[in-house]
Jmol script that loads the backbone (N, CA, C; Angstrom):
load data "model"
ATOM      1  N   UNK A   1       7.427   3.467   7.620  1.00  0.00           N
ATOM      2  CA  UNK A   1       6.649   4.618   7.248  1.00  0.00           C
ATOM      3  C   UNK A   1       5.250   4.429   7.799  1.00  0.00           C
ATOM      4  N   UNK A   2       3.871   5.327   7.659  1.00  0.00           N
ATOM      5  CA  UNK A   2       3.301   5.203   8.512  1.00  0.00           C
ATOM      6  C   UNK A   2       2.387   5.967   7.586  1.00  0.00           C
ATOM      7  N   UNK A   3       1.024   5.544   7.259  1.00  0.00           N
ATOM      8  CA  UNK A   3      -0.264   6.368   6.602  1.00  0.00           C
ATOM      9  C   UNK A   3      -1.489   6.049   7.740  1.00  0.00           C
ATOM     10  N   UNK A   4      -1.886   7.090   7.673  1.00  0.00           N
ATOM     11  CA  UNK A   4      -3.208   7.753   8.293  1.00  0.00           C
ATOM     12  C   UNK A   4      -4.531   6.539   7.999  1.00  0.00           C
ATOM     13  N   UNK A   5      -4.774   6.495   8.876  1.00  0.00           N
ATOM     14  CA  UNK A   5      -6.653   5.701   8.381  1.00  0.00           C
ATOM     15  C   UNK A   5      -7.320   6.474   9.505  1.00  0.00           C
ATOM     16  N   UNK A   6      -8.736   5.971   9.353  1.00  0.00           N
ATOM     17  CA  UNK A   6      -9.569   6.461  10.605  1.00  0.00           C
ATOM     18  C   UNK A   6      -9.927   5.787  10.946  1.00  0.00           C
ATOM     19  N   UNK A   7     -10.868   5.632  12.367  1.00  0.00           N
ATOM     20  CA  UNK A   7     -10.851   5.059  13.627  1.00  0.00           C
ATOM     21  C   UNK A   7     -11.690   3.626  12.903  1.00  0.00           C
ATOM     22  N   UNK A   8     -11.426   2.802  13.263  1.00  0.00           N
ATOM     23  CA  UNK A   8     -12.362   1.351  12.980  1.00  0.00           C
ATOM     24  C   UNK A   8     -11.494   0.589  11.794  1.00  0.00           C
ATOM     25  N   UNK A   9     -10.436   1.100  11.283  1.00  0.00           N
ATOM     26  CA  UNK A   9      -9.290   0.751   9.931  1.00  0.00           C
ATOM     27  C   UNK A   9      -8.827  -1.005   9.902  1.00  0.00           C
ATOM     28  N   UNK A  10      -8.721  -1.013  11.132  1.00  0.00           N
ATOM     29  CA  UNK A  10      -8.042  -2.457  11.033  1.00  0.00           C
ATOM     30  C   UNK A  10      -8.374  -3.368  10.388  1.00  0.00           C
ATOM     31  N   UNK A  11     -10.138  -3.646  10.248  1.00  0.00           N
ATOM     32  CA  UNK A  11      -9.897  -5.490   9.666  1.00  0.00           C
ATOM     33  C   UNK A  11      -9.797  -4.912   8.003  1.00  0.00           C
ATOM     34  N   UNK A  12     -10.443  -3.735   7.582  1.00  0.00           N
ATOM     35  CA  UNK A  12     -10.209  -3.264   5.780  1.00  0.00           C
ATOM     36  C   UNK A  12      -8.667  -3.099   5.758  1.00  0.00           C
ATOM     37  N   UNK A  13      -7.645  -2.833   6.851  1.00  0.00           N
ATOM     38  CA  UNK A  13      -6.504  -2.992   6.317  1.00  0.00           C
ATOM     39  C   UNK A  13      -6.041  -3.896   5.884  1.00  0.00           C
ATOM     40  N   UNK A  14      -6.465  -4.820   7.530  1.00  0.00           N
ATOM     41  CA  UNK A  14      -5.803  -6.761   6.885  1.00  0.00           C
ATOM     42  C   UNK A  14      -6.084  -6.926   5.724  1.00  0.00           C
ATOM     43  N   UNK A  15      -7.333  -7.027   5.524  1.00  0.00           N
ATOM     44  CA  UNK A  15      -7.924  -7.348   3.916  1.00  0.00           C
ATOM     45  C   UNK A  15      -7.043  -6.306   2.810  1.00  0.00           C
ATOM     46  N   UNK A  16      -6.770  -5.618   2.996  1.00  0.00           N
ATOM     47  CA  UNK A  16      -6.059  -4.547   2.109  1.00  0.00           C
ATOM     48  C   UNK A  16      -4.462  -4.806   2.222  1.00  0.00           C
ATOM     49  N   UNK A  17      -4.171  -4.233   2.513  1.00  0.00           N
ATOM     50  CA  UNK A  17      -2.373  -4.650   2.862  1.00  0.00           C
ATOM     51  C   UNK A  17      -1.768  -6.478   3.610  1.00  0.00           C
ATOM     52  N   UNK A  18      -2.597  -6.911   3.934  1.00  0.00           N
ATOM     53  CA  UNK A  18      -2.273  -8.202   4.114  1.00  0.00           C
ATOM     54  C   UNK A  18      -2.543  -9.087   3.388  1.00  0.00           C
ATOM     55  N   UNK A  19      -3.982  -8.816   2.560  1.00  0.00           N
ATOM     56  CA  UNK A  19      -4.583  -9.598   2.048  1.00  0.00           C
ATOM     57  C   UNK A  19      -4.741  -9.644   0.599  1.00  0.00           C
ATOM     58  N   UNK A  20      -4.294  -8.332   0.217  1.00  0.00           N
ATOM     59  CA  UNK A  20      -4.341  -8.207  -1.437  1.00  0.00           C
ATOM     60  C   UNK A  20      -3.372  -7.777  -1.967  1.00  0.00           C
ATOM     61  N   UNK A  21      -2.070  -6.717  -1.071  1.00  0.00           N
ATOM     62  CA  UNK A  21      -0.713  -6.763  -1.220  1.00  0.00           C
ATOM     63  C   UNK A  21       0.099  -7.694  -0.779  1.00  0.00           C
ATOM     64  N   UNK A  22      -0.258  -8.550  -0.152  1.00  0.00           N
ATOM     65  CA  UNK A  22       0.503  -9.875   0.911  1.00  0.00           C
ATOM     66  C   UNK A  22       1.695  -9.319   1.763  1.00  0.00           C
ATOM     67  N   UNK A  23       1.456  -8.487   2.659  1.00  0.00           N
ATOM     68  CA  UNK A  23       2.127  -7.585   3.519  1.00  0.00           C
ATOM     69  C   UNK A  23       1.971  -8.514   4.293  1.00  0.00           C
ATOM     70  N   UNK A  24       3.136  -9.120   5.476  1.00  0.00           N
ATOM     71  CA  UNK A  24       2.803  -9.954   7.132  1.00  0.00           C
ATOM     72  C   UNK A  24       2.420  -8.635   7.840  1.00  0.00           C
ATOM     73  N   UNK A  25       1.770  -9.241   8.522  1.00  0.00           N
ATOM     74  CA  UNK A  25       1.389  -8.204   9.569  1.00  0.00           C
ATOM     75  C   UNK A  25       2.326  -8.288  10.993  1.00  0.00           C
ATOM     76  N   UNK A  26       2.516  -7.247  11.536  1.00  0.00           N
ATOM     77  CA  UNK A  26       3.474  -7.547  12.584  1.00  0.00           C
ATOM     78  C   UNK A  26       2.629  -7.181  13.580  1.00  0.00           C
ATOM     79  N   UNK A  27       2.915  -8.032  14.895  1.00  0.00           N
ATOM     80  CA  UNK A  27       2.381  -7.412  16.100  1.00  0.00           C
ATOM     81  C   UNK A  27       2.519  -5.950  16.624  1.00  0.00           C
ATOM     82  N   UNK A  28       1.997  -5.306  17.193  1.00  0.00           N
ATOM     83  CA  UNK A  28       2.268  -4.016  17.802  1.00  0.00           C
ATOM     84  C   UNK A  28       2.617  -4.259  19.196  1.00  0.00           C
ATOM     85  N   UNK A  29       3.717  -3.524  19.717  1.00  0.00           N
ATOM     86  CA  UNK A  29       3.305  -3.492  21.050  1.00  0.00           C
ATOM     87  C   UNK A  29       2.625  -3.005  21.918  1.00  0.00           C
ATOM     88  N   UNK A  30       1.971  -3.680  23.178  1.00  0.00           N
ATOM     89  CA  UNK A  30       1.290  -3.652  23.888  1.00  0.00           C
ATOM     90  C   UNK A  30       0.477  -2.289  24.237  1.00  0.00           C
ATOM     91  N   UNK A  31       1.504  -1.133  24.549  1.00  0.00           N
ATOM     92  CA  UNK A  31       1.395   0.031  24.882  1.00  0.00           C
ATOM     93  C   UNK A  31       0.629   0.600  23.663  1.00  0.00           C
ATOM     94  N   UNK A  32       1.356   0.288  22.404  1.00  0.00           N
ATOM     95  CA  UNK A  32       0.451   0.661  21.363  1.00  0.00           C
ATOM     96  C   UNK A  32      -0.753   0.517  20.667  1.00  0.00           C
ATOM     97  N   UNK A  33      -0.837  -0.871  21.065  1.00  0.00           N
ATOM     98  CA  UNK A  33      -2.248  -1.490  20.832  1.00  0.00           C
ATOM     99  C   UNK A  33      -3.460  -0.641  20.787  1.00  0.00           C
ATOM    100  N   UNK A  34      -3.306   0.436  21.937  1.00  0.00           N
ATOM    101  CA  UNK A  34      -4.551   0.660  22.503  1.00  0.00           C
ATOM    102  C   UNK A  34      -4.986   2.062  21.597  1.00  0.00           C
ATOM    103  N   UNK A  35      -3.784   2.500  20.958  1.00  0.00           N
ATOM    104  CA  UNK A  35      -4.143   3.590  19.963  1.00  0.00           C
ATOM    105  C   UNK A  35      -4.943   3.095  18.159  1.00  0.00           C
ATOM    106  N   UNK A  36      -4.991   1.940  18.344  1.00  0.00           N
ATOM    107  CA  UNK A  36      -5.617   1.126  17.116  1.00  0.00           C
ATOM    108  C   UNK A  36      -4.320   1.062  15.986  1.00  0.00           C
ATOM    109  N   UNK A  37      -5.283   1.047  14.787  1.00  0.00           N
ATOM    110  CA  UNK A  37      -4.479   0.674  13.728  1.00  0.00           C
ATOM    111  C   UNK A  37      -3.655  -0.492  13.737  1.00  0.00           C
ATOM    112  N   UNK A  38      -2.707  -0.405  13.118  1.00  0.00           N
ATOM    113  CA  UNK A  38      -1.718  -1.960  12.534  1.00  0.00           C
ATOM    114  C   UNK A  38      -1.048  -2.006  11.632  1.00  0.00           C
ATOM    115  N   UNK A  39      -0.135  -2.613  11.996  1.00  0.00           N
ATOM    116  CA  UNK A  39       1.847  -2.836  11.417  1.00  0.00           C
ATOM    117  C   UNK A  39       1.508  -3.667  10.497  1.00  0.00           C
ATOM    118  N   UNK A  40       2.651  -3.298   9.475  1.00  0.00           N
ATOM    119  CA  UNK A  40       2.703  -4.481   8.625  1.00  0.00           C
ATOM    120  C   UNK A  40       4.296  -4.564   7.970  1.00  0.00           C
ATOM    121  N   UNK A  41       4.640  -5.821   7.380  1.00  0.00           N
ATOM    122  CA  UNK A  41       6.399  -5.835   6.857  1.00  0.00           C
ATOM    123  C   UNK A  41       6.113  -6.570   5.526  1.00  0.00           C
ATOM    124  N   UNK A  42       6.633  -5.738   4.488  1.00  0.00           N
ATOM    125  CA  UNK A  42       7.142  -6.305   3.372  1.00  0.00           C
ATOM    126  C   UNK A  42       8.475  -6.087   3.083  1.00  0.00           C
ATOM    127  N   UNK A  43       9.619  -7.109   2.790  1.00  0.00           N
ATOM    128  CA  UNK A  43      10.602  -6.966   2.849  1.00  0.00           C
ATOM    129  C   UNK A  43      11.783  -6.839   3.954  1.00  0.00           C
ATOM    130  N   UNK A  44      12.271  -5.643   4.143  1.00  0.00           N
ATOM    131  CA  UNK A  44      13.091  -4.822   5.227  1.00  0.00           C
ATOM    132  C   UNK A  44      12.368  -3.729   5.336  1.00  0.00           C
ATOM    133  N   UNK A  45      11.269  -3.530   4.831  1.00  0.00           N
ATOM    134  CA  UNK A  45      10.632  -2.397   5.764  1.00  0.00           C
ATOM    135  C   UNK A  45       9.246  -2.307   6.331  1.00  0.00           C
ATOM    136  N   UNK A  46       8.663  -1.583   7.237  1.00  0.00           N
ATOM    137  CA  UNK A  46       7.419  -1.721   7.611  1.00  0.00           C
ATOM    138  C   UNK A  46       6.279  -0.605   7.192  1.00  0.00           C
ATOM    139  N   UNK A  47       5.342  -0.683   7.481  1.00  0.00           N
ATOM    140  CA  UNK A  47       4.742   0.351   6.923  1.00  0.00           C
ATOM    141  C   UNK A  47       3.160  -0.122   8.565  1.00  0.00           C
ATOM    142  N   UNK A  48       3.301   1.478   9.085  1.00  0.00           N
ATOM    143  CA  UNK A  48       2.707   1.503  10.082  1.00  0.00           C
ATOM    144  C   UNK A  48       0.869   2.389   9.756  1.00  0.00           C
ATOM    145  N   UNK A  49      -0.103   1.521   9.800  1.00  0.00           N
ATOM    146  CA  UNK A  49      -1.536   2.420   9.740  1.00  0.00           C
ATOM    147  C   UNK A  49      -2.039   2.873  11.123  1.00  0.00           C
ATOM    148  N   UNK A  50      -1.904   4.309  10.996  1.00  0.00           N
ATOM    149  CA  UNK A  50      -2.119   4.644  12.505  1.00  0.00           C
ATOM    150  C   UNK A  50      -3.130   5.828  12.096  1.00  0.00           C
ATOM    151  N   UNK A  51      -4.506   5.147  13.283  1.00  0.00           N
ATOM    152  CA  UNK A  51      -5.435   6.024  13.753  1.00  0.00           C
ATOM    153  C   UNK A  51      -5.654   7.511  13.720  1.00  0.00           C
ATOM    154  N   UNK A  52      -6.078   8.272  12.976  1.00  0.00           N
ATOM    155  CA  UNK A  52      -6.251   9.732  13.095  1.00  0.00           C
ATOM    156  C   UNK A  52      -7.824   9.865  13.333  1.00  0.00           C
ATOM    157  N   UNK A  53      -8.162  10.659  14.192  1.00  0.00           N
ATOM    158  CA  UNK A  53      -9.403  11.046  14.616  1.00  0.00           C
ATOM    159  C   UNK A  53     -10.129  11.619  13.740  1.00  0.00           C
ATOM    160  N   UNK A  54      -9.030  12.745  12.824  1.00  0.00           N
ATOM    161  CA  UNK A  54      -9.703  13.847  11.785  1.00  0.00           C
ATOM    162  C   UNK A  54      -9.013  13.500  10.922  1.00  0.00           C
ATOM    163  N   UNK A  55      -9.341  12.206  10.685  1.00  0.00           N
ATOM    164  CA  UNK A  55      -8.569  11.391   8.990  1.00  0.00           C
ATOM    165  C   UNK A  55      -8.992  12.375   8.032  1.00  0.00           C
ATOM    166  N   UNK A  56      -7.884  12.496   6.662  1.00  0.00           N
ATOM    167  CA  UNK A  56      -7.938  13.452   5.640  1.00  0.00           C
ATOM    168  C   UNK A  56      -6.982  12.315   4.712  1.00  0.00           C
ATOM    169  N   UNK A  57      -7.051  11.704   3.382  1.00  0.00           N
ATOM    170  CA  UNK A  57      -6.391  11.085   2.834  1.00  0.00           C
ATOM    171  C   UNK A  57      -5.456  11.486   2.404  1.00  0.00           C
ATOM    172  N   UNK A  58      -4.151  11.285   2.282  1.00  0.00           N
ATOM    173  CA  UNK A  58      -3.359  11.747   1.394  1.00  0.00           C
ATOM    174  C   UNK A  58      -3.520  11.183  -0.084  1.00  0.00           C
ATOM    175  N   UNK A  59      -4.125  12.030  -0.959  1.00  0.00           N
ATOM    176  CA  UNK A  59      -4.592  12.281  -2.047  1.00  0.00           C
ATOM    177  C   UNK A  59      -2.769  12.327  -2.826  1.00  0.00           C
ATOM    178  N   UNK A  60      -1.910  13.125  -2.409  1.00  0.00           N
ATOM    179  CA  UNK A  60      -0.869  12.992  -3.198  1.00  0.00           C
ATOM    180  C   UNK A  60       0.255  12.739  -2.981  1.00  0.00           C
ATOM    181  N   UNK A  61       0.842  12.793  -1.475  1.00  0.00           N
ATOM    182  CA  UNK A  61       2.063  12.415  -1.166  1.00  0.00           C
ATOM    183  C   UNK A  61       1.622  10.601  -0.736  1.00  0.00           C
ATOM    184  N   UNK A  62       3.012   9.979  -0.861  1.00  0.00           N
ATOM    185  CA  UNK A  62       2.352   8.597  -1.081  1.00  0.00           C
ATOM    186  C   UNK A  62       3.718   8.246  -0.594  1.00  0.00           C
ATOM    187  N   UNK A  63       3.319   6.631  -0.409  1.00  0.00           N
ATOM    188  CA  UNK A  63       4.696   5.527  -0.629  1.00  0.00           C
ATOM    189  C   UNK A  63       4.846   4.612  -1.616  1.00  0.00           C
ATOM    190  N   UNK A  64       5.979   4.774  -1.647  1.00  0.00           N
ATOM    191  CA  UNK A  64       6.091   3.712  -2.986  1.00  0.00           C
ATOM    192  C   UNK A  64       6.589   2.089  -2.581  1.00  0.00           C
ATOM    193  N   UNK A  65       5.999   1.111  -3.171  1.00  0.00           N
ATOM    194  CA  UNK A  65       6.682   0.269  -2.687  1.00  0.00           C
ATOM    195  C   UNK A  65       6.907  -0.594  -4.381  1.00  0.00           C
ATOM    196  N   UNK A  66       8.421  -1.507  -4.169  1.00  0.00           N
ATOM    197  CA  UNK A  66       8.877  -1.899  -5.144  1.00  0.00           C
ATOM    198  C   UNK A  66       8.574  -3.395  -5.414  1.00  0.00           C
ATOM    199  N   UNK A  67       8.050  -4.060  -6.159  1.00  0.00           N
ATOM    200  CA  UNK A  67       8.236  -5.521  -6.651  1.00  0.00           C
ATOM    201  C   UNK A  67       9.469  -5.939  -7.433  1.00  0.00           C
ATOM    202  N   UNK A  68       9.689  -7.174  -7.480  1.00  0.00           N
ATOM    203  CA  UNK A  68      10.810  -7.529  -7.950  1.00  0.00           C
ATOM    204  C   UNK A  68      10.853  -7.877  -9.765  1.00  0.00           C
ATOM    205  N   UNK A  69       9.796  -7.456 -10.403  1.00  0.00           N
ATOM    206  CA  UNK A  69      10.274  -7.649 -11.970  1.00  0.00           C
ATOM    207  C   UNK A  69       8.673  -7.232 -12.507  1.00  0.00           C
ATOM    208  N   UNK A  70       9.159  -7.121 -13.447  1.00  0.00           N
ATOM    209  CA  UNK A  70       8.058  -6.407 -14.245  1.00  0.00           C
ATOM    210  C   UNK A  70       6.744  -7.259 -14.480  1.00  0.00           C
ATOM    211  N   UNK A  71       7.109  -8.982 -14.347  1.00  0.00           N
ATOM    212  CA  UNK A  71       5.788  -9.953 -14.315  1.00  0.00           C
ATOM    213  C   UNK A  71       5.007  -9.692 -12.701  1.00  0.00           C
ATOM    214  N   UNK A  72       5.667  -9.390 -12.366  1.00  0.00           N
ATOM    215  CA  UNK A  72       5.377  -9.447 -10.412  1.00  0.00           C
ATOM    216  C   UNK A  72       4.259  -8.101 -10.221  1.00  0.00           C
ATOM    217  N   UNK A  73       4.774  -7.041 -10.882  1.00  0.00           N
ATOM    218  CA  UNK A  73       4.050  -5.475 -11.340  1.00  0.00           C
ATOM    219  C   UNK A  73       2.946  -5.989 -12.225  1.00  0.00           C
ATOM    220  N   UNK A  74       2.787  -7.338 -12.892  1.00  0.00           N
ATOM    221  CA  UNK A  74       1.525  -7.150 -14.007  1.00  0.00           C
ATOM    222  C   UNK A  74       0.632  -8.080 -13.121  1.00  0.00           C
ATOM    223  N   UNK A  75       1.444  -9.277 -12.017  1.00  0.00           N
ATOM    224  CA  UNK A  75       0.107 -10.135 -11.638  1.00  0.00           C
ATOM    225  C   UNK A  75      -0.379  -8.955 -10.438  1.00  0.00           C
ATOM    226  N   UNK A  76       0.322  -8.163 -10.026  1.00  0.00           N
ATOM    227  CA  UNK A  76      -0.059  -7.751  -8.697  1.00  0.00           C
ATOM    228  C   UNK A  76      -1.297  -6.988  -9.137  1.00  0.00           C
ATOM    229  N   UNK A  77      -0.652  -5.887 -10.383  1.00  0.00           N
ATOM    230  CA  UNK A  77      -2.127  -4.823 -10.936  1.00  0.00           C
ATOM    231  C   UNK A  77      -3.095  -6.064 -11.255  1.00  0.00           C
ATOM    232  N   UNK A  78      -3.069  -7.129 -11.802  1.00  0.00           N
ATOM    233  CA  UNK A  78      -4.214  -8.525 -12.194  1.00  0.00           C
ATOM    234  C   UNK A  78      -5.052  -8.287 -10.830  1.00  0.00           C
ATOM    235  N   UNK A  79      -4.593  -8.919 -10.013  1.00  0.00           N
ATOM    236  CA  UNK A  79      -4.646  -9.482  -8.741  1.00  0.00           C
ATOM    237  C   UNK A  79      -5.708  -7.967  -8.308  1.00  0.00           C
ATOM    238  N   UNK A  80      -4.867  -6.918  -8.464  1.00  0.00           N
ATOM    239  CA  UNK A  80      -5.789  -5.695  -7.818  1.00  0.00           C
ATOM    240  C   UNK A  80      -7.468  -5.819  -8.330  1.00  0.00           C
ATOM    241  N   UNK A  81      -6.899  -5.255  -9.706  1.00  0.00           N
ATOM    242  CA  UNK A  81      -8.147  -5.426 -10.703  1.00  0.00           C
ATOM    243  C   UNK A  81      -9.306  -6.603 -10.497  1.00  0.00           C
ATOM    244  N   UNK A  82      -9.048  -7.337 -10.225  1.00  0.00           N
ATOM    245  CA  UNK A  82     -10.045  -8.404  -9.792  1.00  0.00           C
ATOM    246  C   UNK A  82     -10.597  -8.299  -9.086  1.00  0.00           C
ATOM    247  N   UNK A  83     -10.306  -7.364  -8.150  1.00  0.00           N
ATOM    248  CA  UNK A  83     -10.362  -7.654  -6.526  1.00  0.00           C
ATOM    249  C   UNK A  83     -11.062  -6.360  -6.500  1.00  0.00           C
ATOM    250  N   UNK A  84     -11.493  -5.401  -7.648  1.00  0.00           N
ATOM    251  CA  UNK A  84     -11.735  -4.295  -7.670  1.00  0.00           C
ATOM    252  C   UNK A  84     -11.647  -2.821  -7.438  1.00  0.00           C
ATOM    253  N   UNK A  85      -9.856  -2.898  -7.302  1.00  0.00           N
ATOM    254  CA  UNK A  85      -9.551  -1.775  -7.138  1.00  0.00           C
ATOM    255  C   UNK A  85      -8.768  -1.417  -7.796  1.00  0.00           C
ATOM    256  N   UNK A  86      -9.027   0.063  -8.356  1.00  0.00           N
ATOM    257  CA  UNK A  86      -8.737   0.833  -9.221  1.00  0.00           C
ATOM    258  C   UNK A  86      -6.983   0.851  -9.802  1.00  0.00           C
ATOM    259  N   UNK A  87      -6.916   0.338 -10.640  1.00  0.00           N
ATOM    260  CA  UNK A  87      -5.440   0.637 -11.003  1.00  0.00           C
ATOM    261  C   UNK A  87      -5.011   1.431 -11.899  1.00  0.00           C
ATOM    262  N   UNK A  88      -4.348   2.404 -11.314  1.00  0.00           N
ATOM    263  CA  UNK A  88      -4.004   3.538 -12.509  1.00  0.00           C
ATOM    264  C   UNK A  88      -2.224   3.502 -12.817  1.00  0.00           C
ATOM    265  N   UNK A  89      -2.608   3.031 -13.802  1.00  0.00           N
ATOM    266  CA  UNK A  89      -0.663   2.759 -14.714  1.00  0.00           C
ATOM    267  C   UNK A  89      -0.159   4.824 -14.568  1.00  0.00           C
ATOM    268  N   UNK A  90       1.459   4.748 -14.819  1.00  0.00           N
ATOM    269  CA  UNK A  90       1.276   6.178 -14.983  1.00  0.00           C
ATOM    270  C   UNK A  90       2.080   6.317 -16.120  1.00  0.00           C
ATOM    271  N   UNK A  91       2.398   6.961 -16.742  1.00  0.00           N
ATOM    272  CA  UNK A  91       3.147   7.526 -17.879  1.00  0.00           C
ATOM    273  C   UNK A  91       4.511   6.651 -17.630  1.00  0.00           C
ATOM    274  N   UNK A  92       4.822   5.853 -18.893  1.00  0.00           N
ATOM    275  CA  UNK A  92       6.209   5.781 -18.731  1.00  0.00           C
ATOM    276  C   UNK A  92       7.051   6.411 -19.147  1.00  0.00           C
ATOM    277  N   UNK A  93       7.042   7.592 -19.824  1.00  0.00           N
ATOM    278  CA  UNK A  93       7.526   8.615 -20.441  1.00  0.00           C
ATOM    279  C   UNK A  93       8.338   9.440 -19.224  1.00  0.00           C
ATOM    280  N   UNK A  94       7.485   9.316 -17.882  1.00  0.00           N
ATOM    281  CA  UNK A  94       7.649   9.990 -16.614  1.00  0.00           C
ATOM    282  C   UNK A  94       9.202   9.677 -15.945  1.00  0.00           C
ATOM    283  N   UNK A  95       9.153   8.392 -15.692  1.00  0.00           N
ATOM    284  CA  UNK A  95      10.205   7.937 -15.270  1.00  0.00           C
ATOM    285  C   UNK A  95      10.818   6.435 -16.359  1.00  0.00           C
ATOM    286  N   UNK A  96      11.824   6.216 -17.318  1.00  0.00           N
ATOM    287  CA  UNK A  96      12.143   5.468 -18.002  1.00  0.00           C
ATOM    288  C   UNK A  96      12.772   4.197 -17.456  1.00  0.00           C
ATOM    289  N   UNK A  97      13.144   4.452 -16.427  1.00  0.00           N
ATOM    290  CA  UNK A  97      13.710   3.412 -15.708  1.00  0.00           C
ATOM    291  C   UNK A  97      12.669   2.468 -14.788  1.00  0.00           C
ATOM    292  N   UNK A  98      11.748   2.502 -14.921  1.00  0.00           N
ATOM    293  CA  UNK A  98      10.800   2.453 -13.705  1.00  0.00           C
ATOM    294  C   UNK A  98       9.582   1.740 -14.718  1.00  0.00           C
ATOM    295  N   UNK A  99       8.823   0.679 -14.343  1.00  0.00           N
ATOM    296  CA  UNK A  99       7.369   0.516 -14.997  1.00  0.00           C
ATOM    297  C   UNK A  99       6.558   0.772 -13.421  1.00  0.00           C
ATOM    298  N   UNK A 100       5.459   1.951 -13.503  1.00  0.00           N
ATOM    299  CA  UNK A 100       4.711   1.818 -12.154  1.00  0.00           C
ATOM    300  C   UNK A 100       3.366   2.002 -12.417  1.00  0.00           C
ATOM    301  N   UNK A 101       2.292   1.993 -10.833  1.00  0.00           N
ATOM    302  CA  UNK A 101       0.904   2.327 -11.328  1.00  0.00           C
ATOM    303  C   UNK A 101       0.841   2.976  -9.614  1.00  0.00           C
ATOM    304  N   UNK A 102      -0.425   3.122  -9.508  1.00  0.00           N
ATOM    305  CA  UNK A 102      -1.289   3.810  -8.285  1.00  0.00           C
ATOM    306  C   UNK A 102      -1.972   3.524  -8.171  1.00  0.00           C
ATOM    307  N   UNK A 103      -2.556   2.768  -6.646  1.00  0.00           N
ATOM    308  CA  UNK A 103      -3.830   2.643  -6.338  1.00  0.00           C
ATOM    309  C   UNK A 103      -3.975   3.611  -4.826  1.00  0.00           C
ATOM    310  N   UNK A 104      -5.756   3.790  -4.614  1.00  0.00           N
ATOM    311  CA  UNK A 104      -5.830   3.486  -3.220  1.00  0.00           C
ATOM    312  C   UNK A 104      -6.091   3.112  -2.365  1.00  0.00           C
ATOM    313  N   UNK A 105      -5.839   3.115  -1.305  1.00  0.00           N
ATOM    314  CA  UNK A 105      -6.046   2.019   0.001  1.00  0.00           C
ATOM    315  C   UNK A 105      -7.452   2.067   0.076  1.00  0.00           C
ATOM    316  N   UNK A 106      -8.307   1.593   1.400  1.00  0.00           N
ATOM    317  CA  UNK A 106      -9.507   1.905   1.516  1.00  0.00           C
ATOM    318  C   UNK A 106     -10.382   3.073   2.064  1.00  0.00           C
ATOM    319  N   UNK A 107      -9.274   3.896   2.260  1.00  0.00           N
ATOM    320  CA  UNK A 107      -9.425   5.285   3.194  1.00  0.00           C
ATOM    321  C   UNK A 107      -8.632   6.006   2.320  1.00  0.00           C
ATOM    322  N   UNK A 108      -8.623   5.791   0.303  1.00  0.00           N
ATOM    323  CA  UNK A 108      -8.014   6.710  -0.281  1.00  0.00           C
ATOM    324  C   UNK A 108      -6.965   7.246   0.037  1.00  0.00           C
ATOM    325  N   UNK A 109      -6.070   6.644   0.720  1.00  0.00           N
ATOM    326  CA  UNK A 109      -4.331   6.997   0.980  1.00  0.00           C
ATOM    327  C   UNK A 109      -3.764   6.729  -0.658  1.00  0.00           C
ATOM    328  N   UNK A 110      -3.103   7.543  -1.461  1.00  0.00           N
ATOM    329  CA  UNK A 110      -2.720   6.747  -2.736  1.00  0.00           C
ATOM    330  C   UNK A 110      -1.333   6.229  -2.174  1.00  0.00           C
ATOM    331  N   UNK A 111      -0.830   4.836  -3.403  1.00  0.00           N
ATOM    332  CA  UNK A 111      -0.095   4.424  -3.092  1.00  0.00           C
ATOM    333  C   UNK A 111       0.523   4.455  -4.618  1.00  0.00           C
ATOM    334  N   UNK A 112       2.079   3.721  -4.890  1.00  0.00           N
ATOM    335  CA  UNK A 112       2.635   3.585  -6.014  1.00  0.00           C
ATOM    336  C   UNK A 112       3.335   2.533  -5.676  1.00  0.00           C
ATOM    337  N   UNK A 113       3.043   1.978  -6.857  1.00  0.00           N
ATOM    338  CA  UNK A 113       3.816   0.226  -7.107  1.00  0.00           C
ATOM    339  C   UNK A 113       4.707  -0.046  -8.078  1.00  0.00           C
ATOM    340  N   UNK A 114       6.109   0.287  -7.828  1.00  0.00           N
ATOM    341  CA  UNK A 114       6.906  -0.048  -9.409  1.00  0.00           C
ATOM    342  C   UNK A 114       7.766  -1.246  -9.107  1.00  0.00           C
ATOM    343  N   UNK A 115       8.499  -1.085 -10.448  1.00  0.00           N
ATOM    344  CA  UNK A 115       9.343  -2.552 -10.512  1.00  0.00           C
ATOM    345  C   UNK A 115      10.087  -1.729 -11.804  1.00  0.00           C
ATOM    346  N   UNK A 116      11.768  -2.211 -11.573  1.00  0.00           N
ATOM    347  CA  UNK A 116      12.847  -1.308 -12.224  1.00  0.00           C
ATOM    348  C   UNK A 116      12.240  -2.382 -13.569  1.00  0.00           C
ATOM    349  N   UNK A 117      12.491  -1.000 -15.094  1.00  0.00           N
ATOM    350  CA  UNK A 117      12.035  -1.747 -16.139  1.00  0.00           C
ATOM    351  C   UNK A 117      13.734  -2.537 -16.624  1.00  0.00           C
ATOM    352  N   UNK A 118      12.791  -3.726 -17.116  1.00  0.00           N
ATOM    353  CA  UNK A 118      13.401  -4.905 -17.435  1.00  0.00           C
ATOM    354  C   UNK A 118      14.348  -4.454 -18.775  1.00  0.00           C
ATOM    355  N   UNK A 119      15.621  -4.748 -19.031  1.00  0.00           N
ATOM    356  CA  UNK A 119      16.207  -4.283 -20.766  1.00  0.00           C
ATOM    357  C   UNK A 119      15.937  -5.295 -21.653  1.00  0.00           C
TER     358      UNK A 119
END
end "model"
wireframe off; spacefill off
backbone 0.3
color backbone group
């Protein structure tokens, strides 16, 4: 998948998705390089930050990405919170199966972080 930043994004991403979600970063290729931004892999999937000239955040459509248990969902929001960024839990009333929250990136892309709730 692939969210929007604007031009100069890269080292606040590392620090952001590499560095405070622990995303690897993947190389880009060559050809691509030159359009900026930067890859990253958690899991089996990637998640691509690519350059927009007339960046606009997505304020509401988002990606979700999943942790593996509900302690993993409380150090990660820890881990955010420290680090000073905003963590917003959402209703669990919303989805019952699900414990999640929302943050956003540094270019206000929101994101969502769940982990299937534990019985």
């Amino acid at each position: 998948m692939q969210v929007a930043a604007p031009p100069g994004c890269e080292d606040a991403a590392r620090a952001f998705y590499g560095g405070l979600l622990d995303f690897d970063e993947v190389e880009k290729p060559a050809l691509l390089e030159v359009r900026g931004g930067c890859w990253f892999r958690s899991g089996s999937g990637e998640l691509h930050i690519g350059v927009d000239d007339s960046f606009s955040p997505a304020a509401k459509a988002h990606p979700a990405f999943s942790v593996d248990s509900g302690a993993a969902l409380d150090r990660l929001a820890a881990s955010l919170t420290a680090a000073g960024v905003d963590v917003r839990w959402a209703d669990d009333a919303e989805i019952p199966t699900q414990r999640r929250f929302h943050v956003s990136d540094p270019w206000g892309n929101r994101l969502e972080i769940v982990a299937a709730r534990e019985s």
